[in-house]
C-alpha positions as a Markdown table, in Angstrom:
| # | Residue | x | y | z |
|---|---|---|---|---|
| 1 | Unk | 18.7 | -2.3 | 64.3 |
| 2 | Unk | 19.7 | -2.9 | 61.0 |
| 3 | Unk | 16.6 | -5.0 | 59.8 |
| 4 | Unk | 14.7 | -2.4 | 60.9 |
| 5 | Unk | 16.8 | -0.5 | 58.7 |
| 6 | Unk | 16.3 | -3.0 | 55.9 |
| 7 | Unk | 12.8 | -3.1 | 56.6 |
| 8 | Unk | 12.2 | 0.4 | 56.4 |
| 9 | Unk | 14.4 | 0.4 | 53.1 |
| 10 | Unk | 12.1 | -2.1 | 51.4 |
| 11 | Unk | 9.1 | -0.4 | 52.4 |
| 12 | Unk | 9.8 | 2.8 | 50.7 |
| 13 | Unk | 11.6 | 0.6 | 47.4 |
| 14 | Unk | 8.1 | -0.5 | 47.2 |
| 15 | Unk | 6.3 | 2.7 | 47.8 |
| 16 | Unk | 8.5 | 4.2 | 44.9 |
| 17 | Unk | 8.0 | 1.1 | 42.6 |
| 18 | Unk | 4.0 | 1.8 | 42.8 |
| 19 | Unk | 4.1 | 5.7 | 42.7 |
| 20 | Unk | 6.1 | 5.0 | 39.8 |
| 21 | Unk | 3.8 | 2.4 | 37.8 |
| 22 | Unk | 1.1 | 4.8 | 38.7 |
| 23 | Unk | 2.5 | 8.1 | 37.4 |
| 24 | Unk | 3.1 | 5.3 | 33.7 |
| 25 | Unk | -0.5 | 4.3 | 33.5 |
| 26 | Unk | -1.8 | 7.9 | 34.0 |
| 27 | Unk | 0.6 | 8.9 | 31.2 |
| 28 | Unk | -0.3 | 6.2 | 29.1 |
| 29 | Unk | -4.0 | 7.0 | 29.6 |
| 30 | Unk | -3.4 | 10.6 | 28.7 |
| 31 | Unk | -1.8 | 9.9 | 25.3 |
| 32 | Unk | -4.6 | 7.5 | 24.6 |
| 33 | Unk | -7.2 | 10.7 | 25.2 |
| 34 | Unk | -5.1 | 12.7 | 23.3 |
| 35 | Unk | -4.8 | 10.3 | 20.1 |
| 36 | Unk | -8.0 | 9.9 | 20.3 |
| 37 | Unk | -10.3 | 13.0 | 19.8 |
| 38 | Unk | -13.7 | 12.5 | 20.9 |
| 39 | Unk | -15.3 | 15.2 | 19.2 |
| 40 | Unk | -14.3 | 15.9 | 15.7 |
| 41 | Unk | -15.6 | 17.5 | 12.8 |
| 42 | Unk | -18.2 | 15.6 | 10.5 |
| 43 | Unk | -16.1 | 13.6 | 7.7 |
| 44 | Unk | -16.4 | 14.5 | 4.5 |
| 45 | Unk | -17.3 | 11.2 | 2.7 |
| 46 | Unk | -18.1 | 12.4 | -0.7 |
| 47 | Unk | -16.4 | 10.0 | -3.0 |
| 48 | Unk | -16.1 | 7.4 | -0.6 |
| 49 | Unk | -17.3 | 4.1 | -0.7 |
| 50 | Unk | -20.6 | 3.8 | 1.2 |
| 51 | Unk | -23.5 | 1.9 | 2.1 |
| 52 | Unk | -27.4 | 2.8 | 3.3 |
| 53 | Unk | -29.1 | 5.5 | 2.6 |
| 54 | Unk | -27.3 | 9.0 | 1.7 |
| 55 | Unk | -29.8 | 10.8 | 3.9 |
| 56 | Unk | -29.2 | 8.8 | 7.0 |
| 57 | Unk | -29.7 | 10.5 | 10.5 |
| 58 | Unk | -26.5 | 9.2 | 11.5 |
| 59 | Unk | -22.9 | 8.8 | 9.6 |
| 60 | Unk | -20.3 | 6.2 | 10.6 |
| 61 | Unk | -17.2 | 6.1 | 9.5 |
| 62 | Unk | -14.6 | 3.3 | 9.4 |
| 63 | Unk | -10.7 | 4.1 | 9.2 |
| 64 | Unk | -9.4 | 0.7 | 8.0 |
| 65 | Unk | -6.4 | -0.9 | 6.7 |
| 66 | Unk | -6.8 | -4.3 | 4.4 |
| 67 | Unk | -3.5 | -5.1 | 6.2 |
| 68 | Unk | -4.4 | -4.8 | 10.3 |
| 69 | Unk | -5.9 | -8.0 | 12.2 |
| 70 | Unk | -8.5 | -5.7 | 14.3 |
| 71 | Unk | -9.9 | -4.3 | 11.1 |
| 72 | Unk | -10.4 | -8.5 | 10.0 |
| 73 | Unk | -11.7 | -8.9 | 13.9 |
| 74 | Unk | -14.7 | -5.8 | 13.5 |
| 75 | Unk | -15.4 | -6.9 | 10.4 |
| 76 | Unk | -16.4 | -9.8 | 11.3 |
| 77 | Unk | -18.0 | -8.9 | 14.9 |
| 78 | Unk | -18.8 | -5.6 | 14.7 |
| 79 | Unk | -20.2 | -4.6 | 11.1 |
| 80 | Unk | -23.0 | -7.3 | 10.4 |
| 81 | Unk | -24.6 | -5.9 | 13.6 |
| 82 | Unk | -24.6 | -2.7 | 12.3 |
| 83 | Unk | -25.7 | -3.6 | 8.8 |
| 84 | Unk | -28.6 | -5.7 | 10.6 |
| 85 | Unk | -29.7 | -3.3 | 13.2 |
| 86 | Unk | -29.1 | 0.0 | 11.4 |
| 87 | Unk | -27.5 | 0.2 | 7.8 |
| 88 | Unk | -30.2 | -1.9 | 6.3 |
| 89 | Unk | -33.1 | 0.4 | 8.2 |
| 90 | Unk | -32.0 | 3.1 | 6.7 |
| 91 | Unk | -30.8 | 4.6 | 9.9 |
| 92 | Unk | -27.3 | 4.9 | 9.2 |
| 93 | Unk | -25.0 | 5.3 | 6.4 |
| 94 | Unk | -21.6 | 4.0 | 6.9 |
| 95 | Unk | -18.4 | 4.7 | 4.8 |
| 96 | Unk | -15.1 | 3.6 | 4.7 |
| 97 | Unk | -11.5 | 5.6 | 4.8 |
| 98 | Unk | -8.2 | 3.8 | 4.0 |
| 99 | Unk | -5.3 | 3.8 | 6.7 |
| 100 | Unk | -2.1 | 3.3 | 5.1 |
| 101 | Unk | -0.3 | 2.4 | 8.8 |
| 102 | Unk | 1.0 | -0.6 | 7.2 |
| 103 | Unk | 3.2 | 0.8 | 4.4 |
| 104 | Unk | 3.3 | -0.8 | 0.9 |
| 105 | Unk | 1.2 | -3.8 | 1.2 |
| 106 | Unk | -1.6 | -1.1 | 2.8 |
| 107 | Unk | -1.1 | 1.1 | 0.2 |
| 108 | Unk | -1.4 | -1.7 | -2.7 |
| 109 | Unk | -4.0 | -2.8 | -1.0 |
| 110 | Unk | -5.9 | 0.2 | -1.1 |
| 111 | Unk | -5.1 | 1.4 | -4.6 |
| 112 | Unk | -6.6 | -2.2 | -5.7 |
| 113 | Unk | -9.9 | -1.6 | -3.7 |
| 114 | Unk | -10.2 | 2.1 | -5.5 |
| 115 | Unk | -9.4 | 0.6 | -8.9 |
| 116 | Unk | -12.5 | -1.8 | -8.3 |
| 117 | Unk | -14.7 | 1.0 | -6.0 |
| 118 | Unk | -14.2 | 2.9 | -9.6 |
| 119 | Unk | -14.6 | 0.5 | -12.2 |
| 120 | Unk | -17.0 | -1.9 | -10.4 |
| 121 | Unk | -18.0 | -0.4 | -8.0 |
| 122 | Unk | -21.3 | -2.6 | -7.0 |
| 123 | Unk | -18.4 | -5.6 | -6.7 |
| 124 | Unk | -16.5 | -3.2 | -4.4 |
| 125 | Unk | -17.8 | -4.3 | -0.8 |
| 126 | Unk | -17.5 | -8.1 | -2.0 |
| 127 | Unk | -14.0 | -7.7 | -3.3 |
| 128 | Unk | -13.4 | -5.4 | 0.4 |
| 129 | Unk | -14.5 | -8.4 | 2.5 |
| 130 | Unk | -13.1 | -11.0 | 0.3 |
| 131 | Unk | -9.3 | -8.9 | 0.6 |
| 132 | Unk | -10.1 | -9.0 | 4.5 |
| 133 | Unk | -10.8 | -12.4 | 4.8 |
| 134 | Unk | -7.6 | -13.5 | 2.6 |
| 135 | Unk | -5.2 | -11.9 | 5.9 |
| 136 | Unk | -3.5 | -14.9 | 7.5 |
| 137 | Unk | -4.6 | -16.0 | 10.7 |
| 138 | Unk | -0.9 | -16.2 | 11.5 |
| 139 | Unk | 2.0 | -14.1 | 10.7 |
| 140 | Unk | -0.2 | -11.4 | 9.8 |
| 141 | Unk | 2.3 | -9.4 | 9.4 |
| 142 | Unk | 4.3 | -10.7 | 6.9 |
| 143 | Unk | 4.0 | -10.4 | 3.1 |
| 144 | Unk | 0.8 | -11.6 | 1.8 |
| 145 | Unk | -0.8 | -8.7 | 0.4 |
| 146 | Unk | 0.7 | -8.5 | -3.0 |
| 147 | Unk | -0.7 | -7.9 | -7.0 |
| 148 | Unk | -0.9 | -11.8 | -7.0 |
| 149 | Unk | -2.9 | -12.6 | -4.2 |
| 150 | Unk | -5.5 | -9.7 | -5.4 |
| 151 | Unk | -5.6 | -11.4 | -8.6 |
| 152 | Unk | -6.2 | -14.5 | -6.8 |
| 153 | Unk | -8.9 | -12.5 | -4.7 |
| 154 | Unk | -11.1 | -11.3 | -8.2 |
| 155 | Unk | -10.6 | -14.1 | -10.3 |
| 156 | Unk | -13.7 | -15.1 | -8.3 |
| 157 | Unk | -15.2 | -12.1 | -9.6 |
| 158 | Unk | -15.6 | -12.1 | -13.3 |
| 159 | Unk | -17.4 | -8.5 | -13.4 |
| 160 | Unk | -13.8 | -7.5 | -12.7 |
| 161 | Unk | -11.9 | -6.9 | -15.3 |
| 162 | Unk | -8.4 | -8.5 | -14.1 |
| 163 | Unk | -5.9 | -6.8 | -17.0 |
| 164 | Unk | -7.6 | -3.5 | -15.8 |
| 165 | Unk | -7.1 | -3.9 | -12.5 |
| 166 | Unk | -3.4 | -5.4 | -12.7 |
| 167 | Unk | -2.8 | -2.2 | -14.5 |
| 168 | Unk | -4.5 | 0.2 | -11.9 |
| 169 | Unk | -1.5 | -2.0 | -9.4 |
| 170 | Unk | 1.3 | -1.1 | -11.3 |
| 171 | Unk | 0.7 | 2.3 | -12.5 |
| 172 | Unk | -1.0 | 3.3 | -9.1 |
| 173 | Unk | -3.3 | 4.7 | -11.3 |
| 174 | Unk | -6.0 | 5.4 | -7.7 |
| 175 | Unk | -2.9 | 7.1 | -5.6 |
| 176 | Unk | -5.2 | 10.1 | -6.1 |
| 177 | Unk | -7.9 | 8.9 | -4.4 |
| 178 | Unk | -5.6 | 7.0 | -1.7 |
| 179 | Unk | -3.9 | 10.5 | -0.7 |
| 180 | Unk | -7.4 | 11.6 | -0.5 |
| 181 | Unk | -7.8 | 9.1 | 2.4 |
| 182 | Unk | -4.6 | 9.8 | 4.0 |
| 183 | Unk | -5.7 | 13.9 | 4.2 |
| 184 | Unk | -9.4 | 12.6 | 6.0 |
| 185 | Unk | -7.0 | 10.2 | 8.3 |
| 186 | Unk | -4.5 | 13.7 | 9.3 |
| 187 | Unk | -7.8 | 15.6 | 9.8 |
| 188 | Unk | -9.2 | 13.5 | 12.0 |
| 189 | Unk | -6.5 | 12.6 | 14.0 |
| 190 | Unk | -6.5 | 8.7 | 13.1 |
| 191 | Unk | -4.1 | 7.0 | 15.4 |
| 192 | Unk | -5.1 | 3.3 | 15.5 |
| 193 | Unk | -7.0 | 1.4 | 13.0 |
| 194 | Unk | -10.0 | 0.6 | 13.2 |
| 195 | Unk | -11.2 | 3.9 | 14.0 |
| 196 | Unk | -14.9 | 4.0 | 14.2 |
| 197 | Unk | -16.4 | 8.5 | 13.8 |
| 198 | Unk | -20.1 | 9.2 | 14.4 |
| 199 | Unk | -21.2 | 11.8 | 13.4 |
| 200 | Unk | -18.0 | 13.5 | 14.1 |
| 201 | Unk | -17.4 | 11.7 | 17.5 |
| 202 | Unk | -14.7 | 9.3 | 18.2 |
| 203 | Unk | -15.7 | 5.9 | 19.9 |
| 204 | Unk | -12.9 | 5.1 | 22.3 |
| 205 | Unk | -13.4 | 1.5 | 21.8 |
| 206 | Unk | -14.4 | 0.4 | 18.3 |
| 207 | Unk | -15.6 | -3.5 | 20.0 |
| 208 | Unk | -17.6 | -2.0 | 22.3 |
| 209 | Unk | -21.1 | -2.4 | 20.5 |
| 210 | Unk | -23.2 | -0.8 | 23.4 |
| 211 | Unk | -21.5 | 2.3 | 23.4 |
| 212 | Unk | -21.9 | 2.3 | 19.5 |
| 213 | Unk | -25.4 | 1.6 | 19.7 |
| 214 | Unk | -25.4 | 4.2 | 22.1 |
| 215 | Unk | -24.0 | 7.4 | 19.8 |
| 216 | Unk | -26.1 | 6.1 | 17.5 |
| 217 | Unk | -29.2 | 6.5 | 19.1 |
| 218 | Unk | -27.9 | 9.9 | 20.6 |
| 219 | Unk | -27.3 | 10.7 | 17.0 |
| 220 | Unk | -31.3 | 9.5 | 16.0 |
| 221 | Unk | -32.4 | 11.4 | 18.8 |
| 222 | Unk | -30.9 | 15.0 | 17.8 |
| 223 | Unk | -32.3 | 14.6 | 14.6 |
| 224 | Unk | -35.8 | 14.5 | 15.6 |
């Protein structure tokens, strides 16, 4: 009688445990929907840096920050298929907002990248893959990006002027353009870097290339 009791006990422990883990996942799903609008307004990129042609059917916008390993990861998997099979056709013109989810080094990061969008601003995507590809493999998180290691970064660039720049670092003389970014990030409801928009819609999953491809081609399609 009593390990039927005990048996009964366990049975309904377990029933609770799995009612319970799914009631979490469908919460958990639910905040994910909600950080992450799918249909938001068109993003004003004026000012911004930006690649293809200004006409473009169809606008893409990255929310990045120099300091975040996923941004290094699309960059590298994600974005030369798009320049390839869109940017470079014409098709698309793709722009870049700066996340500052990372604190200081983000922000440093991104004031540097403005100084040189601003004064150089044909080395800009150079010196914006060249600051990604410096992020550690390991211990991303700790302190690497500093007004050193950007000097280090452009002193393979010598259309950049290096006194200019170290002096855009120290009297964040870009914060303008930096807060800029951070008012586009709040508008759009930026919770996780990167954030990829189409033409004012929010891919759920920035890696998922087919599903780019696919708002894309919706995108094309509406405009013809």
């Amino acid at each position: 009688m009593n390990q039927k009791k005990n048996s009964t006990m366990k049975i309904a422990v377990v029933l609770t445990l799995v009612v319970a883990v799914l009631v979490a996942v469908i919460a958990v799903f639910s905040n994910k929907q909600e950080a992450l609008p799918s249909d938001i307004k068109q993003i004003d990129v004026t000012g911004q840096p930006s690649l293809g042609e200004q006409d473009a059917p169809v606008k893409i916008v990255e929310f990045g920050d120099f300091k975040c390993p996923a941004c290094k990861a699309w960059g590298e998997m994600i974005y030369p298929k798009l320049v390839a099979d869109y940017i470079e056709t014409g098709k698309v013109q793709f722009s870049f907002v700066n996340v500052l989810f990372h604190g200081k080094e983000s922000t440093l990061g991104s004031i540097a990248a403005e100084s040189v969008f601003e004064r150089n601003p044909d080395a800009y995507w150079s010196f914006h893959h060249a600051l990604f590809d410096a992020q550690p493999v390991e211990n991303h998180d700790g302190l690497w990006i500093t007004p050193e290691k950007i000097l280090e970064i452009v002193s393979g660039f010598p259309e950049i002027d290096q006194v200019l720049l170290k002096e855009d670092m120290e009297q964040q003389a870009t914060m303008e353009s930096v807060k800029k970014d951070e008012d586009l990030v709040r508008e759009a409801g930026v919770a996780m870097t990167p954030s990829i928009v189409i033409n004012g819609e929010m891919i759920e999953d920035p890696f998922d290339y087919e599903a780019i491809q696919a708002a894309i081609e919706q995108g094309l399609k509406d405009k013809n």
